[in-house]
N, C-alpha and C positions, 0 to 999 in steps of 0.2 A: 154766648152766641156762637154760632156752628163756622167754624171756616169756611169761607165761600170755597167751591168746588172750580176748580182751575178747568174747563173742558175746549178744547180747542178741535173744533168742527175738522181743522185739516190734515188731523191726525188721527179720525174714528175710521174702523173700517168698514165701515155701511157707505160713508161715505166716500171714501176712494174707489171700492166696487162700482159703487152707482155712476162716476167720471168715467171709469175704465169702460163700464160697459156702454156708456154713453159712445164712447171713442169707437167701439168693436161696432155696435150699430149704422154708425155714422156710415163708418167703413165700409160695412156689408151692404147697409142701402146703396150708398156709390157702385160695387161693385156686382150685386146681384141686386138690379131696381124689379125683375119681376115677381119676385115675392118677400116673406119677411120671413127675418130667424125662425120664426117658433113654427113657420110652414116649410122651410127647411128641413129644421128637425124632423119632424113627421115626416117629409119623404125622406130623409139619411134612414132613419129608423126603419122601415115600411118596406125601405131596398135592403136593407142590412136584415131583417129579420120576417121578412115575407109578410104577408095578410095577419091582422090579428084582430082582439076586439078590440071597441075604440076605449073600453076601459083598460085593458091590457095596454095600449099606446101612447092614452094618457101616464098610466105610472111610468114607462119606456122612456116617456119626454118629459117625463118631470112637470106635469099641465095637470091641473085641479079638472075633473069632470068640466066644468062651463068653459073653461078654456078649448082645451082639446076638443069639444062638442062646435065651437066655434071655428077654429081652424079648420077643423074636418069638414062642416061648412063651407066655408069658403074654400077650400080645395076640391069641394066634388064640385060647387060652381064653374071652379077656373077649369074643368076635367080632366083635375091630376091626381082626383081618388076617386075610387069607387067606395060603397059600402051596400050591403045584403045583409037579410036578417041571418042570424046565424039557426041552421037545417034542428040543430040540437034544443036553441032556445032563441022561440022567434021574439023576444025583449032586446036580445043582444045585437047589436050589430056589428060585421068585421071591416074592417078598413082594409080595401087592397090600393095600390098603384095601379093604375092605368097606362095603357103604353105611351100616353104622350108623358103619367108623369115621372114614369121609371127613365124615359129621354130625358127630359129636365132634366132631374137630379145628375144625369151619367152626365149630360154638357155642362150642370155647375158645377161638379166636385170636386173640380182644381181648384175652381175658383174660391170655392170654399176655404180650402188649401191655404189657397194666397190670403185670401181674409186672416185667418189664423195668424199667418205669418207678421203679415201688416202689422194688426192687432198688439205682438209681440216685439216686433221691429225695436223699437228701443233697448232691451236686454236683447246679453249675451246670447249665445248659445247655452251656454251652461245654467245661467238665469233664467231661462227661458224655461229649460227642464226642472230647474227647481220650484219657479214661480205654478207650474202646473202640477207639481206632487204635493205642494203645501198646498196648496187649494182644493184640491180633487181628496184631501185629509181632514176638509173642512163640512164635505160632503157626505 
């Protein structure tokens, strides 16, 4: 018979991630209630790298097609993007910022900031930079 396998749930890292990000979320609802990370992202990205397609912003944010298709959604809703067929190929569409939501993003990106920080508040400084180079290694 097989030795039973010793696994202890509070030492996997799926699951520390999944706590952590739970804690980064919490955080960022508290501190940014008018939208959510992944429509964050989209406008960080969208300020940081101009109009693109929304398949190009999908891979940019790390968002599966039906994701980013949703977020993009509900951001031309809320009118903090636009999108137009692209002039080259009328299938594609490009996501731009609008000026209310190029303002958002420029009044949350301290805040953002501070999220980050929160986030990491328990490590060092030095931990802090390492906990984001082993991570960003993982990626």
């Amino acid at each position: 018979m097989d030795k039973p396998v010793k696994y202890a749930l509070d030492a996997q890292v799926g699951y520390i991630l999944r706590r952590v990000t739970q804690r980064h979320l919490a955080i960022f609802a508290q501190a940014i209630p008018q939208i959510t990370t992944t429509q964050f992202a989209v406008l960080a990205r969208l300020a940081e790298m101009g109009p693109l397609s929304q398949n190009h912003l999908g891979r940019a944010t790390s968002m599966d097609a039906a994701t980013i298709k949703g977020v993009v959604d509900r951001l031309v809703r809320q009118g903090l993007a636009a999108t137009t067929p692209d002039p080259e190929d009328r299938r594609r569409l490009t996501v731009s910022l609008t000026d209310a939501g190029r303002t958002l993003f420029h009044d949350l990106a301290a805040t953002g900031l501070e999220v980050s920080a929160r986030t990491l508040e328990p490590l060092s400084e030095a931990d802090q930079r390492l906990f984001l180079r082993l991570l960003s290694r993982l990626v």
